[in-house]
PDB file of N, CA, C and O in Angstrom:
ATOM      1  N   UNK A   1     -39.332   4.317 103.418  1.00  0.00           N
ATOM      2  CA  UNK A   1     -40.118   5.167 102.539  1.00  0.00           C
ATOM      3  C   UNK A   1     -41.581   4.721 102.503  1.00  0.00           C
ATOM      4  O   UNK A   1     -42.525   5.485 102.304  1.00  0.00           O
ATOM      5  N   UNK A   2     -41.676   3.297 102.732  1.00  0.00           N
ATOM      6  CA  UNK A   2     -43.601   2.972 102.405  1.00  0.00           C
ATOM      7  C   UNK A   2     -44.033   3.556 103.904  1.00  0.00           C
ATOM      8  O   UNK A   2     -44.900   4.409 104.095  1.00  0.00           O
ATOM      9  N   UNK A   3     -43.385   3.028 104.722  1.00  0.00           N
ATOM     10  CA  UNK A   3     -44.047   3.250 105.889  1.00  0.00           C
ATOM     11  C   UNK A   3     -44.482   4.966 105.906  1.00  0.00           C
ATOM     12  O   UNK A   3     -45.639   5.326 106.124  1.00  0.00           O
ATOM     13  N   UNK A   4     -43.606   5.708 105.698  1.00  0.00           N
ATOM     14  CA  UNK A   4     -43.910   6.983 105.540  1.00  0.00           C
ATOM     15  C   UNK A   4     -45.451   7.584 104.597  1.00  0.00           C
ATOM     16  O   UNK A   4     -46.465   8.236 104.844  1.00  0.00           O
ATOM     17  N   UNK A   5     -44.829   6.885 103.444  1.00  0.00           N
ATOM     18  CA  UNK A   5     -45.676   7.038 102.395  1.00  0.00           C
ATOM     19  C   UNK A   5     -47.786   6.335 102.906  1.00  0.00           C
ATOM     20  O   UNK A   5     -48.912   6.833 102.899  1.00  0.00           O
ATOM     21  N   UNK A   6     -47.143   4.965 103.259  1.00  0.00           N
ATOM     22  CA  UNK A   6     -48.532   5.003 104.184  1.00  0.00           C
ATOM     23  C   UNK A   6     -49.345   5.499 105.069  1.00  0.00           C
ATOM     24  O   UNK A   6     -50.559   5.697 105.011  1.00  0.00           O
ATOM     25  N   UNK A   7     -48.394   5.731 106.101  1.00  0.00           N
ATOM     26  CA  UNK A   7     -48.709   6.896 106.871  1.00  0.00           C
ATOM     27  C   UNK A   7     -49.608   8.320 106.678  1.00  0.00           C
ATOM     28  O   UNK A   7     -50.606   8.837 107.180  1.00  0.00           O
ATOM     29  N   UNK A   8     -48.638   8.611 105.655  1.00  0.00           N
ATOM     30  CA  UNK A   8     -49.444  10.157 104.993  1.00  0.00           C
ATOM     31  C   UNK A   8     -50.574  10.075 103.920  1.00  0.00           C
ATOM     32  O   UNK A   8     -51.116  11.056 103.412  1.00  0.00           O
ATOM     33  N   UNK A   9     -50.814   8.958 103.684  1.00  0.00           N
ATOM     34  CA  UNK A   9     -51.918   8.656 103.084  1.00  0.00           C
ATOM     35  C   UNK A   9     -53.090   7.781 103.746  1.00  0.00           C
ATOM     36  O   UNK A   9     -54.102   7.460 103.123  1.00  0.00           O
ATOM     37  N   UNK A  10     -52.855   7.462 104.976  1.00  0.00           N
ATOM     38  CA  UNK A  10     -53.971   7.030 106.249  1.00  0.00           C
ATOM     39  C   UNK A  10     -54.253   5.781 105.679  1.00  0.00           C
ATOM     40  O   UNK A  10     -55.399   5.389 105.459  1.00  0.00           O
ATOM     41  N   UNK A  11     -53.044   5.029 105.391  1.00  0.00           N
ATOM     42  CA  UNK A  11     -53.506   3.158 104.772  1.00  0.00           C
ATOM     43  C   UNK A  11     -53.003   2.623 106.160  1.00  0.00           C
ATOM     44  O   UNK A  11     -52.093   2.947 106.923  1.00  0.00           O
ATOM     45  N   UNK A  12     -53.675   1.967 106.160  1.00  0.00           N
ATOM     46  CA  UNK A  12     -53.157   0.428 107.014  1.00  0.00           C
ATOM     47  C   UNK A  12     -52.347  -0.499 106.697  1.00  0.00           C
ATOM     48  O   UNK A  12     -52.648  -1.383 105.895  1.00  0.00           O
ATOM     49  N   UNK A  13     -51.175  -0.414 107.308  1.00  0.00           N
ATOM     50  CA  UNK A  13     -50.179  -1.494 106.691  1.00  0.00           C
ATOM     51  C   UNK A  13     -49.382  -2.145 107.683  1.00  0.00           C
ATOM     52  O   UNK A  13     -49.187  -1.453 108.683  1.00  0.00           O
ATOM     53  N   UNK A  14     -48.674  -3.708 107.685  1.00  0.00           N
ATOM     54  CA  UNK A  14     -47.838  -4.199 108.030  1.00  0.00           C
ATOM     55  C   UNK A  14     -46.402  -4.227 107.744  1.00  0.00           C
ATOM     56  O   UNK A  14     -45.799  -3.474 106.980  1.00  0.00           O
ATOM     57  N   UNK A  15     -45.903  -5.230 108.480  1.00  0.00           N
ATOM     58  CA  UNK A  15     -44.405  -5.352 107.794  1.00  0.00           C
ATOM     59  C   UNK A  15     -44.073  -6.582 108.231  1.00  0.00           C
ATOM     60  O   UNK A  15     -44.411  -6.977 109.346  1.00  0.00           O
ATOM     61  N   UNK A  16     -43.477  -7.200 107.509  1.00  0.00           N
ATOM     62  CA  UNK A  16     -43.046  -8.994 107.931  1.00  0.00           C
ATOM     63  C   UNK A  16     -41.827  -8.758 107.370  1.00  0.00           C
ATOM     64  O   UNK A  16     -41.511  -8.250 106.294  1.00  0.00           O
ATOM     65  N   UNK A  17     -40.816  -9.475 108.813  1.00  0.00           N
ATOM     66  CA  UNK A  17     -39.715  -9.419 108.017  1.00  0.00           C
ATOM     67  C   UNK A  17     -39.309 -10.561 107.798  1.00  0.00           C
ATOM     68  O   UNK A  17     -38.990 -11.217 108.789  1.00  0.00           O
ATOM     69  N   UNK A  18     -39.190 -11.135 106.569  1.00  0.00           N
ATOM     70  CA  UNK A  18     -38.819 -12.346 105.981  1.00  0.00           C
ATOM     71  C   UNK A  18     -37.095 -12.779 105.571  1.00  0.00           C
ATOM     72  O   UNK A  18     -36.609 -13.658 104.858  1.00  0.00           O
ATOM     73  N   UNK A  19     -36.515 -11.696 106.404  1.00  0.00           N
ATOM     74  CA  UNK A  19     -34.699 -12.325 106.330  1.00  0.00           C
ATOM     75  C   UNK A  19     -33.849 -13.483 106.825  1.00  0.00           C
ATOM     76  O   UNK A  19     -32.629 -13.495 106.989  1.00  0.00           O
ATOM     77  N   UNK A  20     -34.927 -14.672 107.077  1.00  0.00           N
ATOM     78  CA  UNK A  20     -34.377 -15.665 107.093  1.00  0.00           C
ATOM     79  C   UNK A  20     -34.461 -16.557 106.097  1.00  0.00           C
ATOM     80  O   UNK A  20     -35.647 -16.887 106.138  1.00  0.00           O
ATOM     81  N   UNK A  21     -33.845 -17.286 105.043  1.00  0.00           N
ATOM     82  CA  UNK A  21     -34.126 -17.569 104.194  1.00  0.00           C
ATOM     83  C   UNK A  21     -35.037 -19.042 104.488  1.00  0.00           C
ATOM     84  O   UNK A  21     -35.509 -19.597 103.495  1.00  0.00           O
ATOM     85  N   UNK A  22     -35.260 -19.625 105.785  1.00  0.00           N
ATOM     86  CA  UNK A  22     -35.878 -20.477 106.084  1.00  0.00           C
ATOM     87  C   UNK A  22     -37.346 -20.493 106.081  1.00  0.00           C
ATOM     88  O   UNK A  22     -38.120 -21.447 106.158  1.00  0.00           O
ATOM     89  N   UNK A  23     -37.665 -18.632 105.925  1.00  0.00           N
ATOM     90  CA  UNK A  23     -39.181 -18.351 106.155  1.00  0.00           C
ATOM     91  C   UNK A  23     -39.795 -19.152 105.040  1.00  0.00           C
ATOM     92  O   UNK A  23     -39.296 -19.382 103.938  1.00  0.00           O
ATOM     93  N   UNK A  24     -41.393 -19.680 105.684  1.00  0.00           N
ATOM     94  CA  UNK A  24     -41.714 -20.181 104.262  1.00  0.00           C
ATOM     95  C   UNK A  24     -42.636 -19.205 103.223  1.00  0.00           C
ATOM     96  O   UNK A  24     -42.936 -19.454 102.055  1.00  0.00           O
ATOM     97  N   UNK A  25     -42.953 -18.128 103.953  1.00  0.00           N
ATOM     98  CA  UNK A  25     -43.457 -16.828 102.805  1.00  0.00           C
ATOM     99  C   UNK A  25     -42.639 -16.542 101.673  1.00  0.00           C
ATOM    100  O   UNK A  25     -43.096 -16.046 100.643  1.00  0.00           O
ATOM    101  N   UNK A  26     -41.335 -16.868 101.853  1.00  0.00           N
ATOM    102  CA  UNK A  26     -40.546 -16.768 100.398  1.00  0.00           C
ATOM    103  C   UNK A  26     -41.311 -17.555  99.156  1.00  0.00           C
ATOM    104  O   UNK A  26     -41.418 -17.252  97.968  1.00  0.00           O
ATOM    105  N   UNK A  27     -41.759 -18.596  99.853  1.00  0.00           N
ATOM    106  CA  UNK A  27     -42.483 -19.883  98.901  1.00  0.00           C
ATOM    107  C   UNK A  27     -43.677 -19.938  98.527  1.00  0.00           C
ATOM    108  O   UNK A  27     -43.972 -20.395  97.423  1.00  0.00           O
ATOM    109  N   UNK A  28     -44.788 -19.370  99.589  1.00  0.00           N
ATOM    110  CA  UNK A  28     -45.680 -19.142  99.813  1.00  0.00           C
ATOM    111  C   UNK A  28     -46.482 -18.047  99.277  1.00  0.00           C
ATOM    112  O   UNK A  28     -47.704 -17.958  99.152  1.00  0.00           O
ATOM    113  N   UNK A  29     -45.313 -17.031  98.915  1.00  0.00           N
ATOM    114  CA  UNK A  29     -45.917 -15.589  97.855  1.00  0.00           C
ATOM    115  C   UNK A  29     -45.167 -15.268  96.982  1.00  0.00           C
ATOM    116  O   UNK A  29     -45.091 -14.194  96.386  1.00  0.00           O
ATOM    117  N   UNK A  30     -44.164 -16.848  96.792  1.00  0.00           N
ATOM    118  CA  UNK A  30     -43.467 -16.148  95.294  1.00  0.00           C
ATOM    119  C   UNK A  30     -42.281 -15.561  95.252  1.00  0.00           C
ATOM    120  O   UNK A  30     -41.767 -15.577  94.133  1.00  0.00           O
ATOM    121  N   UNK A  31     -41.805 -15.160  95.908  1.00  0.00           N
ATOM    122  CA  UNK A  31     -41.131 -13.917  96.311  1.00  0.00           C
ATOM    123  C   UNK A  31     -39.415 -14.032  96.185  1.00  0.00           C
ATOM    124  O   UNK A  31     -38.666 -14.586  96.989  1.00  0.00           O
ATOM    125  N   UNK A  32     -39.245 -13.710  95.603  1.00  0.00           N
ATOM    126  CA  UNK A  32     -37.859 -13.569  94.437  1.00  0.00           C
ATOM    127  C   UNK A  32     -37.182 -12.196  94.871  1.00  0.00           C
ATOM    128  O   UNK A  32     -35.961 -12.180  94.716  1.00  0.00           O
ATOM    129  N   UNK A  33     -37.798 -10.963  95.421  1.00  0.00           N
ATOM    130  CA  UNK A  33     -36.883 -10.252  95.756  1.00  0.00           C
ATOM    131  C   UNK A  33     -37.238  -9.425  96.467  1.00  0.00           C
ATOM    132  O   UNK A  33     -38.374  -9.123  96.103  1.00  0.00           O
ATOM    133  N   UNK A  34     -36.848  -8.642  97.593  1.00  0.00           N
ATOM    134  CA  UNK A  34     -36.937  -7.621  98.753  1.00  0.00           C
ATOM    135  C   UNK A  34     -36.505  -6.395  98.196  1.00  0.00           C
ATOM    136  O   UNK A  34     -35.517  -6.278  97.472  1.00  0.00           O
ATOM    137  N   UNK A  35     -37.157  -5.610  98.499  1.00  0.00           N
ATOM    138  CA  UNK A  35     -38.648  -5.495  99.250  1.00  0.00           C
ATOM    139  C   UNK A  35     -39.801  -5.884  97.754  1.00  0.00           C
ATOM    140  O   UNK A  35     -39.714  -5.523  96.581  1.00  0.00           O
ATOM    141  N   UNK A  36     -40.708  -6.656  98.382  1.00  0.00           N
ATOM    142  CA  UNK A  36     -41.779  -6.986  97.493  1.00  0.00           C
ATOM    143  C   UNK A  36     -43.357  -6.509  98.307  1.00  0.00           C
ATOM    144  O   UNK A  36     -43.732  -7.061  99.341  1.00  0.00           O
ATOM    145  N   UNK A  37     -43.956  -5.664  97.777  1.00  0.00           N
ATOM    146  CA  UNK A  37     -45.186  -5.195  98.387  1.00  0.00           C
ATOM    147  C   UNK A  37     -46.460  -5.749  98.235  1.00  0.00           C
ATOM    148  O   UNK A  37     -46.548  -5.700  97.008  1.00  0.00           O
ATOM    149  N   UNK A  38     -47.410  -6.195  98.585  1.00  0.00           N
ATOM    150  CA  UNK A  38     -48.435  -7.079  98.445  1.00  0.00           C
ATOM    151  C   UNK A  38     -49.839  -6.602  99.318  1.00  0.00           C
ATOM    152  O   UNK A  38     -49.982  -6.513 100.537  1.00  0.00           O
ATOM    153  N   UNK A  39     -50.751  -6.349  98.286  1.00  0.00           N
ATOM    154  CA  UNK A  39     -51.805  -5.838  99.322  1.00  0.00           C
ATOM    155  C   UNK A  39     -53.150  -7.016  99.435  1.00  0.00           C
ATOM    156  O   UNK A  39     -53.428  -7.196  98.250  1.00  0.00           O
ATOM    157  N   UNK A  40     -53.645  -7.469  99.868  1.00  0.00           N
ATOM    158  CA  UNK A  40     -54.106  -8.098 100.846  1.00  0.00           C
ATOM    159  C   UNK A  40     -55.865  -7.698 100.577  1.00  0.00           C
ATOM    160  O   UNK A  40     -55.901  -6.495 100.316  1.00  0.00           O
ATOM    161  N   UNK A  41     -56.838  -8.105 100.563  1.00  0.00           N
ATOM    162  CA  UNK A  41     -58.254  -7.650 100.524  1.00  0.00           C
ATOM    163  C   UNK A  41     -59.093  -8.876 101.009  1.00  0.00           C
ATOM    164  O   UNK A  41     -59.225  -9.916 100.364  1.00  0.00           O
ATOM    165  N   UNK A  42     -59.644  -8.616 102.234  1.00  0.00           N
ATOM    166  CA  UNK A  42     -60.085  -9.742 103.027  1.00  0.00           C
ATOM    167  C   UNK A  42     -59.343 -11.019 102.597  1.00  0.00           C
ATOM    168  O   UNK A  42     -59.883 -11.894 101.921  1.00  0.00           O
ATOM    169  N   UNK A  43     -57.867 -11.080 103.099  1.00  0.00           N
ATOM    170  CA  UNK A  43     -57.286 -11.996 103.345  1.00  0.00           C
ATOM    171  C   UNK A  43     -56.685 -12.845 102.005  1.00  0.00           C
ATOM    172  O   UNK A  43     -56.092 -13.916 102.132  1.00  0.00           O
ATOM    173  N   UNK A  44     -56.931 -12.206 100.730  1.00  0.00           N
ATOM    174  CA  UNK A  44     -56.527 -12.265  99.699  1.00  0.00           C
ATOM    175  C   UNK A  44     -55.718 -10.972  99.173  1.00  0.00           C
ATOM    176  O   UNK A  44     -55.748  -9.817  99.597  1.00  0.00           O
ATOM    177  N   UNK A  45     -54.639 -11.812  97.610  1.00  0.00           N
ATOM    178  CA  UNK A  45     -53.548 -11.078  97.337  1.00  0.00           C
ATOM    179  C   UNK A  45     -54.122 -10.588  96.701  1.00  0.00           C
ATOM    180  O   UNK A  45     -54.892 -11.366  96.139  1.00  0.00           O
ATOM    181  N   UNK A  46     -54.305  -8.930  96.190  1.00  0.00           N
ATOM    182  CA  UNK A  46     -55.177  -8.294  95.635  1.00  0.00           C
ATOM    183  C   UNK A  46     -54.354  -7.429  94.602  1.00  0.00           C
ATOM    184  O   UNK A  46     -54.968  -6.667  93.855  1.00  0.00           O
ATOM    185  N   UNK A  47     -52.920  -7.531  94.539  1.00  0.00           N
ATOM    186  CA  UNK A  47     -52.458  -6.246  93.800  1.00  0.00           C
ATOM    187  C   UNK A  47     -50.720  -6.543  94.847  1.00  0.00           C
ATOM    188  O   UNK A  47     -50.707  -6.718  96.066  1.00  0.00           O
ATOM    189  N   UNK A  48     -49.560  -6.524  94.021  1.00  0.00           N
ATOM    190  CA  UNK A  48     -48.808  -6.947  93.918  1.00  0.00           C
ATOM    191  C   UNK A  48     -47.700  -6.241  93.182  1.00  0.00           C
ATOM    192  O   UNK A  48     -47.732  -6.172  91.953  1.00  0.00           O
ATOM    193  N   UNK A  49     -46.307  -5.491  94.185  1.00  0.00           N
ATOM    194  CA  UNK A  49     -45.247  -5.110  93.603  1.00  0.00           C
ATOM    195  C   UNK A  49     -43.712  -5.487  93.978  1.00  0.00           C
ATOM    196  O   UNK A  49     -43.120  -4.997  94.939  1.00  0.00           O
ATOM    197  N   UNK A  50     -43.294  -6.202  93.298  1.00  0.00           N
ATOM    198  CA  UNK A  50     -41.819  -6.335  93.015  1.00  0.00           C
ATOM    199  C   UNK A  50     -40.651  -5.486  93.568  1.00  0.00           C
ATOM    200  O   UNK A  50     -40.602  -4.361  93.071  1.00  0.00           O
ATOM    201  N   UNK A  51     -39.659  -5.783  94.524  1.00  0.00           N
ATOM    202  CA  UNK A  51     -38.598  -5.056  93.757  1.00  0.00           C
ATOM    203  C   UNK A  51     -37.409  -5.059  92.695  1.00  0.00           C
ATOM    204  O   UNK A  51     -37.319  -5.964  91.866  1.00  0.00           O
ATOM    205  N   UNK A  52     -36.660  -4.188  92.749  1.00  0.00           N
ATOM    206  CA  UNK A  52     -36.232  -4.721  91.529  1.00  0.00           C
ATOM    207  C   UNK A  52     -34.646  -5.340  91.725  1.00  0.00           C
ATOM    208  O   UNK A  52     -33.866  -4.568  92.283  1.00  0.00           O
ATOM    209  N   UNK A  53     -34.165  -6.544  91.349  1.00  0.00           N
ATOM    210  CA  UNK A  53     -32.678  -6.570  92.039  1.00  0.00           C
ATOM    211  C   UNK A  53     -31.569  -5.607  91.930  1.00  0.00           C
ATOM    212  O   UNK A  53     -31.019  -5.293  90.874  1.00  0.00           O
ATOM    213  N   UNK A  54     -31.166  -4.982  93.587  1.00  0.00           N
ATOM    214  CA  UNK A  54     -30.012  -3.952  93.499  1.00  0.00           C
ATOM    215  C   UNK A  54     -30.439  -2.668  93.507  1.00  0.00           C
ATOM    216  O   UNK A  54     -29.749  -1.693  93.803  1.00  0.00           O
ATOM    217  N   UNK A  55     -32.118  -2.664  93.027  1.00  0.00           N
ATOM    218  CA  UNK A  55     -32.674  -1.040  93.563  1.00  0.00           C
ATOM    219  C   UNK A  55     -33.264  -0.983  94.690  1.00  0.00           C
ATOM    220  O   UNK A  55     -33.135  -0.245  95.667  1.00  0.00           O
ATOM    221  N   UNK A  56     -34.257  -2.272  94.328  1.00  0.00           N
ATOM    222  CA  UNK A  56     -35.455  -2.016  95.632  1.00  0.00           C
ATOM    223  C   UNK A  56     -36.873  -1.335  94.998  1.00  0.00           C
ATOM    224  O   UNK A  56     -37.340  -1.413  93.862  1.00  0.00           O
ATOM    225  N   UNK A  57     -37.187  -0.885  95.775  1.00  0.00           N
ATOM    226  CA  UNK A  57     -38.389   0.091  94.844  1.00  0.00           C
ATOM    227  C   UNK A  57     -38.430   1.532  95.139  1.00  0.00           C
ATOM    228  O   UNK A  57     -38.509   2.032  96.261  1.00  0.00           O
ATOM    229  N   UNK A  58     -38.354   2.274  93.773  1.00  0.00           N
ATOM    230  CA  UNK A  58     -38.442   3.633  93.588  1.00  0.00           C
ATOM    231  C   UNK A  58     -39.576   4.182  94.530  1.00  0.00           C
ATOM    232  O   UNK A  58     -40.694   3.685  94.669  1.00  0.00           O
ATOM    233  N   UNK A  59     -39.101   5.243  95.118  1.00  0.00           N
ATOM    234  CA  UNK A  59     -40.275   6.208  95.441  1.00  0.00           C
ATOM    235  C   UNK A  59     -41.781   6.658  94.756  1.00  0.00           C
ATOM    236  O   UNK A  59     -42.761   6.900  95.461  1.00  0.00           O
ATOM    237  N   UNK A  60     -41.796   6.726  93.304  1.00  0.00           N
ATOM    238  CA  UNK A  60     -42.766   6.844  92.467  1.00  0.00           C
ATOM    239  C   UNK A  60     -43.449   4.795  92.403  1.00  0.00           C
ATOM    240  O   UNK A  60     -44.638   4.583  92.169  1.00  0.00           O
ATOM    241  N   UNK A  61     -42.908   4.153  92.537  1.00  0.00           N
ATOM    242  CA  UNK A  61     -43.569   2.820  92.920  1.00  0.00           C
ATOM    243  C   UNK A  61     -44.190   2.784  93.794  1.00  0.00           C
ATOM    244  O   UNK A  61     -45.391   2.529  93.703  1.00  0.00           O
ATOM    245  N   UNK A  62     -43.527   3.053  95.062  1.00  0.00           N
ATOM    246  CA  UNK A  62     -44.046   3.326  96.009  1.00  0.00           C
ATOM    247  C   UNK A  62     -45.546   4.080  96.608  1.00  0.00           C
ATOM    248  O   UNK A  62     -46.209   3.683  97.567  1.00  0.00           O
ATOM    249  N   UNK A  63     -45.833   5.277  95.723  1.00  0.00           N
ATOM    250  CA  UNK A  63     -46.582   5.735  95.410  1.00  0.00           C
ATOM    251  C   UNK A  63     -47.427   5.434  94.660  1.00  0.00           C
ATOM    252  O   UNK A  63     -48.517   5.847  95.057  1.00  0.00           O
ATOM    253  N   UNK A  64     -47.502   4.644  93.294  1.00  0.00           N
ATOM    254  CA  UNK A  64     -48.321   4.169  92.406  1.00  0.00           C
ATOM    255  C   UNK A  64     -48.872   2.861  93.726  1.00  0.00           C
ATOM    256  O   UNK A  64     -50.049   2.505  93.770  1.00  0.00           O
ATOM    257  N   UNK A  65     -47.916   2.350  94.601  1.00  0.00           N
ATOM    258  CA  UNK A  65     -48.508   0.829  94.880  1.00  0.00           C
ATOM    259  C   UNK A  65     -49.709   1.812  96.108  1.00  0.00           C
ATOM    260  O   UNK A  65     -50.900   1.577  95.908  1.00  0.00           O
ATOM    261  N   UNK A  66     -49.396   2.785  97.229  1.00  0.00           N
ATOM    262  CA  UNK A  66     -50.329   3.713  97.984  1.00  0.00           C
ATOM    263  C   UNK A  66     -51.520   3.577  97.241  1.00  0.00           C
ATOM    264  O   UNK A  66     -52.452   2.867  97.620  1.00  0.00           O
ATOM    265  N   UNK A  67     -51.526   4.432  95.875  1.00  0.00           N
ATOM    266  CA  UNK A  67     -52.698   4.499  95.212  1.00  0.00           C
ATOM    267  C   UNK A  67     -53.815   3.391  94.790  1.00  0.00           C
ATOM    268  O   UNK A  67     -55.027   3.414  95.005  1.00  0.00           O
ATOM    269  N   UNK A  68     -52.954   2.328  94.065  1.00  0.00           N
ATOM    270  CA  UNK A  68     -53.726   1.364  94.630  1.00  0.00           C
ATOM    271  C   UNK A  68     -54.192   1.055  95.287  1.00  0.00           C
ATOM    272  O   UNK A  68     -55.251   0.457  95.099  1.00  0.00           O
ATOM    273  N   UNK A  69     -53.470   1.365  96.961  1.00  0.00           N
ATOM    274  CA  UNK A  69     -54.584   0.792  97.730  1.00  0.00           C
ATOM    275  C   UNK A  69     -55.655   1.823  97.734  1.00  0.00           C
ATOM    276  O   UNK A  69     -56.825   1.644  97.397  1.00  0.00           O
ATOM    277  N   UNK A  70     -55.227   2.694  98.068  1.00  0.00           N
ATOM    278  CA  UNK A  70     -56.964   3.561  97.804  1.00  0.00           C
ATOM    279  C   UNK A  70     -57.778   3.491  97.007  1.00  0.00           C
ATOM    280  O   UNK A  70     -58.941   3.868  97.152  1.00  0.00           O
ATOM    281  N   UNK A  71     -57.314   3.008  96.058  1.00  0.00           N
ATOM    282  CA  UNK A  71     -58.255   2.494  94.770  1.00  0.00           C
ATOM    283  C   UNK A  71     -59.431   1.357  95.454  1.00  0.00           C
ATOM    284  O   UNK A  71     -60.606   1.499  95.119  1.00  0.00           O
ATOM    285  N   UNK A  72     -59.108   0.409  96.271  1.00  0.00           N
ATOM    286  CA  UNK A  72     -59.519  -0.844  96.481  1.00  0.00           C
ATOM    287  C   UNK A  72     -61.319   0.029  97.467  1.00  0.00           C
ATOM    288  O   UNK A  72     -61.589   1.151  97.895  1.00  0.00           O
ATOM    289  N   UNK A  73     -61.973  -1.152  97.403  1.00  0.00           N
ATOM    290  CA  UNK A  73     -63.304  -0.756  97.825  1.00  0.00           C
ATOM    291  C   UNK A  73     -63.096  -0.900  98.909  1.00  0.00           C
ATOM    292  O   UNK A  73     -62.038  -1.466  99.182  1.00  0.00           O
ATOM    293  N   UNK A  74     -64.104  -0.409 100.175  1.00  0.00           N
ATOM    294  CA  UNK A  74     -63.715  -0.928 101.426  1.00  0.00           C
ATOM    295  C   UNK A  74     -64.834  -1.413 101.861  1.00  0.00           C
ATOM    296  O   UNK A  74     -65.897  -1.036 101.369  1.00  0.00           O
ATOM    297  N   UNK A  75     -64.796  -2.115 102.626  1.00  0.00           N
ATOM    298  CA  UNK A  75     -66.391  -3.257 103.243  1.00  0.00           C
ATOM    299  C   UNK A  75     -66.890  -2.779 104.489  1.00  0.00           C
ATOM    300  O   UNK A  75     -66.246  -2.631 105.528  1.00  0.00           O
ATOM    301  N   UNK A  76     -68.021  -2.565 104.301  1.00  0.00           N
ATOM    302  CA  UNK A  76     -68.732  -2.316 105.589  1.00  0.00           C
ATOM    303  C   UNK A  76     -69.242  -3.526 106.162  1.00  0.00           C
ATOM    304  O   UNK A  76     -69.856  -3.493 107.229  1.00  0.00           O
TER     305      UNK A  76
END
């Protein structure tokens, strides 16, 4: 659903997949539960969403977290 959702809103996004529990980004961003969304602004955590255990994240999350990023300034 984000990937989609990014897509149609012309963001730039990644995906890391962190399903080994050996990764050290579990440790490194906190990260307590999948899928957790994290946006990034010259190389800093700028804005930050959770999922939730056993849902994941709603479609309307999903969307509020999009907006955010468009919210963010962009650097020339």
């Amino acid at each position: 659903m984000f990937q989609a959702a990014a897509e149609k809103g012309g963001i730039a996004w990644a995906f890391i997949d962190i399903s080994d529990d050996d990764n050290p980004l579990w440790e490194v961003f906190s990260i307590e539960v999948v899928p957790t969304l994290i946006i990034f602004k010259e190389g800093k955590a700028v804005f930050r969403r959770d999922g939730v255990y056993g849902r994941g994240l709603s479609e309307k999350a999903i969307d509020e977290t999009i907006n955010q990023m468009k919210l963010l300034p962009t650097t020339t």
